[in-house]
Backbone as JSON Lines, residues from 0, in Angstrom:
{"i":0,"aa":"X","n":[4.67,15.48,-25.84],"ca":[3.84,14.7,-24.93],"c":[4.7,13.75,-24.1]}
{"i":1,"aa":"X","n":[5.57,12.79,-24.88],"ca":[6.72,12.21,-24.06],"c":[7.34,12.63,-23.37]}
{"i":2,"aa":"X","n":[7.66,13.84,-23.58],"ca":[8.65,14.68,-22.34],"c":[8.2,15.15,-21.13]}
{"i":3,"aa":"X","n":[6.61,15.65,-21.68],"ca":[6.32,16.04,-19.97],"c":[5.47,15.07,-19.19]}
{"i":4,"aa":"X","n":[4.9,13.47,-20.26],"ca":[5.32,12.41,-18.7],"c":[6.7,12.22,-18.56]}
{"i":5,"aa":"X","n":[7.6,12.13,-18.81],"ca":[8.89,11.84,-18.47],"c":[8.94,12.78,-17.06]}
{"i":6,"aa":"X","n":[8.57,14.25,-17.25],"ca":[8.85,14.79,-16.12],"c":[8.37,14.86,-14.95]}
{"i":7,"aa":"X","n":[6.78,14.49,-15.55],"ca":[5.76,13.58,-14.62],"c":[6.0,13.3,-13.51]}
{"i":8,"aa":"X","n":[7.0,11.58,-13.91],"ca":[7.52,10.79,-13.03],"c":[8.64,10.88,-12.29]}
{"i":9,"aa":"X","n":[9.31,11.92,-12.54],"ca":[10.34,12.47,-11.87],"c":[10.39,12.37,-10.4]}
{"i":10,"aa":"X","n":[9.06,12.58,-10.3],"ca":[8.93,12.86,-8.89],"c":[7.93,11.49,-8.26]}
{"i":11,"aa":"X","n":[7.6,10.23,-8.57],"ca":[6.78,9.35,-8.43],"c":[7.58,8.6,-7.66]}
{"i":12,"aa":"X","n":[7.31,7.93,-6.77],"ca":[7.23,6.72,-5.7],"c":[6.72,5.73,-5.66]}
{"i":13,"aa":"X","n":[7.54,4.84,-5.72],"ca":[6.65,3.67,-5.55],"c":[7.51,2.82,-4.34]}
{"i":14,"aa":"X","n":[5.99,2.17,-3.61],"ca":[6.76,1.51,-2.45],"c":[6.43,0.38,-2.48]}
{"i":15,"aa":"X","n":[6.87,-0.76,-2.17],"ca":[6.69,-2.44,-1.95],"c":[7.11,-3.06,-0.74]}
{"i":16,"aa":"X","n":[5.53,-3.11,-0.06],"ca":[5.61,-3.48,1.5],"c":[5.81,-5.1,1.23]}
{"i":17,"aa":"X","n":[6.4,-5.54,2.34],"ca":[6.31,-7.11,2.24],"c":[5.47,-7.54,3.73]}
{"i":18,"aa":"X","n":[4.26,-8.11,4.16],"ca":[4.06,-8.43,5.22],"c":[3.81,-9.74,5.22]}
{"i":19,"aa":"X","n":[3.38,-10.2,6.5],"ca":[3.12,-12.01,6.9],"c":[1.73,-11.75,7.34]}
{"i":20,"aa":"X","n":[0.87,-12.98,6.81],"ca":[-0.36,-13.04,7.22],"c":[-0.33,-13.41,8.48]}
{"i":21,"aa":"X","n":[-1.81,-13.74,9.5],"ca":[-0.8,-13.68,10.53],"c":[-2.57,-14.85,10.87]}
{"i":22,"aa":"X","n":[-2.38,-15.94,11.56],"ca":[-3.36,-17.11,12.01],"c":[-4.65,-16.91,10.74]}
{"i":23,"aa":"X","n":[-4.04,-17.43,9.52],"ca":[-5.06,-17.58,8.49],"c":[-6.4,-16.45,8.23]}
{"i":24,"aa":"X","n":[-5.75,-15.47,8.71],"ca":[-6.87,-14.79,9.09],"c":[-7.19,-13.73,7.46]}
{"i":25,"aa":"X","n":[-7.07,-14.25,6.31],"ca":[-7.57,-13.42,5.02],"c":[-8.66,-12.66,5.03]}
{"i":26,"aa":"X","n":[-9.81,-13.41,5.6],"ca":[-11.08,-12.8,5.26],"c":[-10.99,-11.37,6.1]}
{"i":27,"aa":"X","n":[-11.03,-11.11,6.86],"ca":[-10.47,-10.26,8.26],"c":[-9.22,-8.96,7.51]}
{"i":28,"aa":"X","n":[-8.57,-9.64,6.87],"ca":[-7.44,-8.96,6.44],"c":[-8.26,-8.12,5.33]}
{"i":29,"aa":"X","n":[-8.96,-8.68,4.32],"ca":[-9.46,-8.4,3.0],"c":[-10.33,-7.06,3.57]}
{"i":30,"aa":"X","n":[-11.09,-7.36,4.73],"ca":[-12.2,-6.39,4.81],"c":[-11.72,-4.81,5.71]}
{"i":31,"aa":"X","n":[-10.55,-5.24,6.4],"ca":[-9.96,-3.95,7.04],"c":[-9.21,-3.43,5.7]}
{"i":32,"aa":"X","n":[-8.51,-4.19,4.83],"ca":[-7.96,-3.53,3.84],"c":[-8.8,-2.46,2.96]}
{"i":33,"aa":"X","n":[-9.86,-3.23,2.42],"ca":[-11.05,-2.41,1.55],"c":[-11.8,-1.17,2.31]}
{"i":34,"aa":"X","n":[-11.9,-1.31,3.75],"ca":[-12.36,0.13,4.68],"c":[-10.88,0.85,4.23]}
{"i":35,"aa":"X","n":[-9.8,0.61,4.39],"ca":[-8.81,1.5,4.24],"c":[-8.37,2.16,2.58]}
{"i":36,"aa":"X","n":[-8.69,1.19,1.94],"ca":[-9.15,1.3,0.36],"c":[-9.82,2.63,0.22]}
{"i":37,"aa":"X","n":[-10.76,2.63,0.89],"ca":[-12.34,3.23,0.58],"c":[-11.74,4.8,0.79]}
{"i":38,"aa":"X","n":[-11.16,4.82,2.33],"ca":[-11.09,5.86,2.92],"c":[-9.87,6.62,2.28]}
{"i":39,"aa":"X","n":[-8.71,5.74,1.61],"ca":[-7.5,6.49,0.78],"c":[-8.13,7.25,-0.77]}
{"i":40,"aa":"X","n":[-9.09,6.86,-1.16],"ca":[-9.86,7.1,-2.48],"c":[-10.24,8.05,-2.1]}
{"i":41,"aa":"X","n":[-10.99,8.54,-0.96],"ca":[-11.43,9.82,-0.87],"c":[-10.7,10.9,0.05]}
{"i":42,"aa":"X","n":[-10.02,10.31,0.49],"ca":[-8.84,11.42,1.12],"c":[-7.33,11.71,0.54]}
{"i":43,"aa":"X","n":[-7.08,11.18,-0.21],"ca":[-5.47,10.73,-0.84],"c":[-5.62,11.27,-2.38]}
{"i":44,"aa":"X","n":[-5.51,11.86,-2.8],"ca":[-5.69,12.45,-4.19],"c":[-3.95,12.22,-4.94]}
{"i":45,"aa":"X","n":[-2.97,12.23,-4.11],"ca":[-1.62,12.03,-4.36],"c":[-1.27,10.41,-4.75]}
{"i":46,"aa":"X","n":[-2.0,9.8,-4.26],"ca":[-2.35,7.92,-4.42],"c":[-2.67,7.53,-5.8]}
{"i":47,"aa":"X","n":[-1.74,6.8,-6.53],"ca":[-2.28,6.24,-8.05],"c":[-2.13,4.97,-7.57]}
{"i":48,"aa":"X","n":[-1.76,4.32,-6.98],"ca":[-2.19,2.88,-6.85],"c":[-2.14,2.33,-5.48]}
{"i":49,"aa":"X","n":[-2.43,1.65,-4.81],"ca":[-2.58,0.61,-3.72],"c":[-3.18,-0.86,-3.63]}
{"i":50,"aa":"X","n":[-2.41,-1.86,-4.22],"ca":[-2.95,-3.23,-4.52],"c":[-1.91,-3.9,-3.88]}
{"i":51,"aa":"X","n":[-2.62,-4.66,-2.98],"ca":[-2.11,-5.6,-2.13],"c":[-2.79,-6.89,-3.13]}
{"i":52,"aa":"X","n":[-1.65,-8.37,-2.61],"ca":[-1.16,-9.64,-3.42],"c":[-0.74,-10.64,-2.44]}
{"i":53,"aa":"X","n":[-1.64,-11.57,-2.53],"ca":[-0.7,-12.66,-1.71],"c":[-0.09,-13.82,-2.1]}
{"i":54,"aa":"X","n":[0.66,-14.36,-1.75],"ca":[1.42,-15.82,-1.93],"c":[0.25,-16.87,-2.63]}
{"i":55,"aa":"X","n":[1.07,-17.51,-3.21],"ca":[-0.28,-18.99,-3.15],"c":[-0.13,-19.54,-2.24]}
{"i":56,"aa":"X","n":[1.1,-19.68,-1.21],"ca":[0.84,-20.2,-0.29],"c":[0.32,-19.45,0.81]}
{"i":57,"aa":"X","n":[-0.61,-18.45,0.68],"ca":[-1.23,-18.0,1.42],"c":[-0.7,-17.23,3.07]}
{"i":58,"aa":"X","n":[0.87,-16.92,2.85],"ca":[1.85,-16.79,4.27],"c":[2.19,-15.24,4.04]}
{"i":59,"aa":"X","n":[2.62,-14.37,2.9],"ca":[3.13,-13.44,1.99],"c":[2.29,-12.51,1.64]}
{"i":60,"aa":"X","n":[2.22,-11.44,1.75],"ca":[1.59,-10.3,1.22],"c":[2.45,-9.33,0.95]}
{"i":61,"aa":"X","n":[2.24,-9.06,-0.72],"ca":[3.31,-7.55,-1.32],"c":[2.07,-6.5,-1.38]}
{"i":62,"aa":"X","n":[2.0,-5.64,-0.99],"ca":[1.56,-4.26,-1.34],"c":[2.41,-3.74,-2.13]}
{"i":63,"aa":"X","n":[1.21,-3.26,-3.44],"ca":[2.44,-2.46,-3.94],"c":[1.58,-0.85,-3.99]}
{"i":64,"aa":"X","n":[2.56,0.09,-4.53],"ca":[2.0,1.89,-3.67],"c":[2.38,2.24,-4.27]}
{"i":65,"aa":"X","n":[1.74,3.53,-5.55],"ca":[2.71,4.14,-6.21],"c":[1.99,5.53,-5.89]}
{"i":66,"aa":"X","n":[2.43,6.55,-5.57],"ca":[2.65,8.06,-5.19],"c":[3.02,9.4,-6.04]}
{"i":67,"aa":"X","n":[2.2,10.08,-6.28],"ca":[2.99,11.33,-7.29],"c":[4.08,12.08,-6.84]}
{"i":68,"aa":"X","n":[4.5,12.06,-5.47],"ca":[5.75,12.39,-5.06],"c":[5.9,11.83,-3.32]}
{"i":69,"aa":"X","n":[6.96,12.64,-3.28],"ca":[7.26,11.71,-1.91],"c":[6.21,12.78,-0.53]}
{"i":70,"aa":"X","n":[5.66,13.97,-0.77],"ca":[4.83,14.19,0.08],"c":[3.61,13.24,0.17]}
{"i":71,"aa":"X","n":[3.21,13.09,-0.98],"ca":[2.0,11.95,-1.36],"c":[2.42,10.74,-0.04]}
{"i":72,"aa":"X","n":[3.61,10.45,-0.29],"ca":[3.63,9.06,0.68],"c":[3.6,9.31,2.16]}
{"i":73,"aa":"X","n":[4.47,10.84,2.7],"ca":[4.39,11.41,3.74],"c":[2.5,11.36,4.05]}
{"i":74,"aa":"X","n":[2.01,11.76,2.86],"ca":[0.56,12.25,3.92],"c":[-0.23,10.92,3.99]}
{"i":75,"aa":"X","n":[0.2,9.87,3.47],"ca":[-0.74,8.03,3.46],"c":[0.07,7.87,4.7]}
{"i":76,"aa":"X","n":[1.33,7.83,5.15],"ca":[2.17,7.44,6.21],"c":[1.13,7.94,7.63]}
{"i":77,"aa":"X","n":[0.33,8.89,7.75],"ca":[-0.51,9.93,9.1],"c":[-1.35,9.57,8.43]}
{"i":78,"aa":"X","n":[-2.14,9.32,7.27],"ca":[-3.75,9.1,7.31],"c":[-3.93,7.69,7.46]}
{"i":79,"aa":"X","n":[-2.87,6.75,7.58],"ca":[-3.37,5.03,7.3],"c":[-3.66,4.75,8.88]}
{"i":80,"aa":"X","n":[-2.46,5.62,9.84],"ca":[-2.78,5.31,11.21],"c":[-3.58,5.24,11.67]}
{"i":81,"aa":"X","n":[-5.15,5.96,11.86],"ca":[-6.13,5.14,12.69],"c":[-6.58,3.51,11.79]}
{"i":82,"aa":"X","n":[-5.81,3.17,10.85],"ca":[-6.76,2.05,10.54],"c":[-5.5,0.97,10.91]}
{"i":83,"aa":"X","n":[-4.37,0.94,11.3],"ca":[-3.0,0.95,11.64],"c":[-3.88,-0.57,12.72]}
{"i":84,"aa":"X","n":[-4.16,-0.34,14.19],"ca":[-4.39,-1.32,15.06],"c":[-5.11,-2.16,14.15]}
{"i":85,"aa":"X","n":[-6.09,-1.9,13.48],"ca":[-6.97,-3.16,13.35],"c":[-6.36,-4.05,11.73]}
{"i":86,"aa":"X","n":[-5.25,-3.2,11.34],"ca":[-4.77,-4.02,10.41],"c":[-3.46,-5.13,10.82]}
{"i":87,"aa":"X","n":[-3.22,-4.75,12.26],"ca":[-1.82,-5.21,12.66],"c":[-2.61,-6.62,13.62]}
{"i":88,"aa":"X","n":[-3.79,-6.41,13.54],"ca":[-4.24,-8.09,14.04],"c":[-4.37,-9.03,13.4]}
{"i":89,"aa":"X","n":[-4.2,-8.34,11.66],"ca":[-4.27,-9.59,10.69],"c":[-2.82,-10.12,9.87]}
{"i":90,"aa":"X","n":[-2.31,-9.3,10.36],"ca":[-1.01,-8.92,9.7],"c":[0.21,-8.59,10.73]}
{"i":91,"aa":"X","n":[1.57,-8.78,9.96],"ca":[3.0,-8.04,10.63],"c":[4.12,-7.42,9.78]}
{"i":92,"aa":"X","n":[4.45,-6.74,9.6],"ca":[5.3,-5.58,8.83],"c":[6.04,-6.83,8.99]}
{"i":93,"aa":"X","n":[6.93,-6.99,7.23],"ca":[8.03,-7.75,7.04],"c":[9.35,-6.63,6.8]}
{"i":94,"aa":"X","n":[9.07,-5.97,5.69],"ca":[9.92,-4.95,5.16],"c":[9.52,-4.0,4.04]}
{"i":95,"aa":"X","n":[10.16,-3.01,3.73],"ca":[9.56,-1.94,2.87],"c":[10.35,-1.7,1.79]}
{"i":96,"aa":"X","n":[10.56,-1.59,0.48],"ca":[11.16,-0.85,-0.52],"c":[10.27,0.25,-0.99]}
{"i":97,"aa":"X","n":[11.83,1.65,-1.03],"ca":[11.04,2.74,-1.68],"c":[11.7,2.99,-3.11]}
{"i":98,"aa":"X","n":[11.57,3.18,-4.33],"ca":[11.65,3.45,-5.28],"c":[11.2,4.7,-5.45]}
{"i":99,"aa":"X","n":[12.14,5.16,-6.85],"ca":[12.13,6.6,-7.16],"c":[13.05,7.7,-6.17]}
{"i":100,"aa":"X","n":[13.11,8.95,-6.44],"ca":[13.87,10.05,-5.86],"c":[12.87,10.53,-4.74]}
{"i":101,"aa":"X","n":[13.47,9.55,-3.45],"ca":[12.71,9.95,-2.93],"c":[12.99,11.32,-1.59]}
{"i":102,"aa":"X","n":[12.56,12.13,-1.42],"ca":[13.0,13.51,-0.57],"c":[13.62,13.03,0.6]}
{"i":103,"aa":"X","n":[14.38,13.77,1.05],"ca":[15.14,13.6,2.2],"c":[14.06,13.42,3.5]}
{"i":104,"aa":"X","n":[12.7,13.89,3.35],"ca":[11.8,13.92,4.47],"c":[11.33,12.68,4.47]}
{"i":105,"aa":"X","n":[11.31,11.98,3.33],"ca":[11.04,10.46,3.37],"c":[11.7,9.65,3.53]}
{"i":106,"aa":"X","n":[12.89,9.78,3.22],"ca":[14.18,8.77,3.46],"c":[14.43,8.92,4.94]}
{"i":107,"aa":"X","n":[14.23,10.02,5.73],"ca":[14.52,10.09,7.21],"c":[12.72,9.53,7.65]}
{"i":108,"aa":"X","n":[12.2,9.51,7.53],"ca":[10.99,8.67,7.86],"c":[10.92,7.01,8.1]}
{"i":109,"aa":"X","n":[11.75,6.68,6.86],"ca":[11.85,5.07,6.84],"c":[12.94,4.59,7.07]}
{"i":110,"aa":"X","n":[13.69,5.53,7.51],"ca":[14.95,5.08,8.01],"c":[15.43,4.16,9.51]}
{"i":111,"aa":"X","n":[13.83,4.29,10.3],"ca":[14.28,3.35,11.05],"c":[14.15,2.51,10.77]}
{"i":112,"aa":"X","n":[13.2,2.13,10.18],"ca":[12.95,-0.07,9.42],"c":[13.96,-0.22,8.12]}
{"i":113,"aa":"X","n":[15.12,0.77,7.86],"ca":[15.93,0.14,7.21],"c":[15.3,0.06,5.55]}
{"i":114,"aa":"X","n":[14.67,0.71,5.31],"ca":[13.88,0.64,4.0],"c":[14.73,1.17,2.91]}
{"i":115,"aa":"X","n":[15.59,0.31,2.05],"ca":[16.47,0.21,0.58],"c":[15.78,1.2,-0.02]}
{"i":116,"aa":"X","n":[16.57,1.85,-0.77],"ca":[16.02,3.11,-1.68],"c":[16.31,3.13,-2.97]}
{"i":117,"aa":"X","n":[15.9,2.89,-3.99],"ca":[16.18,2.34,-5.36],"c":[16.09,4.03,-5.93]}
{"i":118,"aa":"X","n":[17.19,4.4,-6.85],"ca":[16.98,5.71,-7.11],"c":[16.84,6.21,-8.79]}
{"i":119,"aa":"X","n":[15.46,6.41,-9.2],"ca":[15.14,6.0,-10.38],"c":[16.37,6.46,-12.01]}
{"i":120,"aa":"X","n":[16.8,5.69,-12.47],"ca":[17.95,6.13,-13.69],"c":[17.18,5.8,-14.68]}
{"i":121,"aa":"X","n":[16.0,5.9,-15.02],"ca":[15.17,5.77,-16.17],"c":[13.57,5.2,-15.94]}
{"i":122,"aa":"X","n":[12.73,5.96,-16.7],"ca":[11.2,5.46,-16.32],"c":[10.84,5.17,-17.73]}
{"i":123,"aa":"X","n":[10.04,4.6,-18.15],"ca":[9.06,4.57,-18.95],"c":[7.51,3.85,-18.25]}
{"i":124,"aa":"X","n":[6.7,4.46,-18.63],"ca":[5.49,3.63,-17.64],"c":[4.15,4.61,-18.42]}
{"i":125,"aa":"X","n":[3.09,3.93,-18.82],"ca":[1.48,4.29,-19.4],"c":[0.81,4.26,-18.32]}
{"i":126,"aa":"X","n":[1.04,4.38,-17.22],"ca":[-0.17,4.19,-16.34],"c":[-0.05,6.22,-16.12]}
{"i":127,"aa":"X","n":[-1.36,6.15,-15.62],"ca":[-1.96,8.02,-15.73],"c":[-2.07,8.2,-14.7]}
């Protein structure tokens, strides 16, 4: 049973967006997030997590994203875009980390924002 999650995750992604809130605008932020929530739940089957976190000082937002492989993140990268404008009025891309082995089609994807690539040398993790 240990071995074949081990092999599981072989192929799992996880990404950690960093953005800036942008003119106090949470409430606004919360409710374009949860339409985009809604719509990854029923289109994204490759998606095991998406939970966004903010600062206490209320300036900071981490998303964190974890993916069953790196196509998983390829196909959220084309389905988040129509919700893309109305999230960029509450918000501004700070920076991205990708974790795990991630495919050469993804590493040339995020390669223009410079996105660090952590390359996994051991997993253990219970989440399903």
């Amino acid at each position: 049973m240990l071995s074949s999650c081990l092999l599981e995750m072989e192929d799992r992604i996880i990404l950690i967006a960093t953005l800036r809130l942008l003119d106090n605008r949470l409430s606004e932020l919360k409710a374009a997030v949860q339409e985009l929530q809604k719509h990854c739940v029923k289109t994204e089957q490759g998606m095991l997590q998406y939970d966004w976190y903010l600062s206490e000082n209320s300036d900071t937002i981490k998303v964190f994203e974890t993916y069953v492989n790196s196509e998983a993140v390829l196909f959220h990268f084309d389905n988040y875009k129509p919700f893309a404008p109305a999230l960029n009025e509450y918000r501004t891309f700070v920076s991205l980390e990708v974790f795990g082995n991630a495919s050469e089609a993804l590493r040339q994807r995020v390669q223009k924002i410079n996105a660090p690539h952590f390359k996994a040398i051991s997993n253990f993790n219970t989440l399903k």
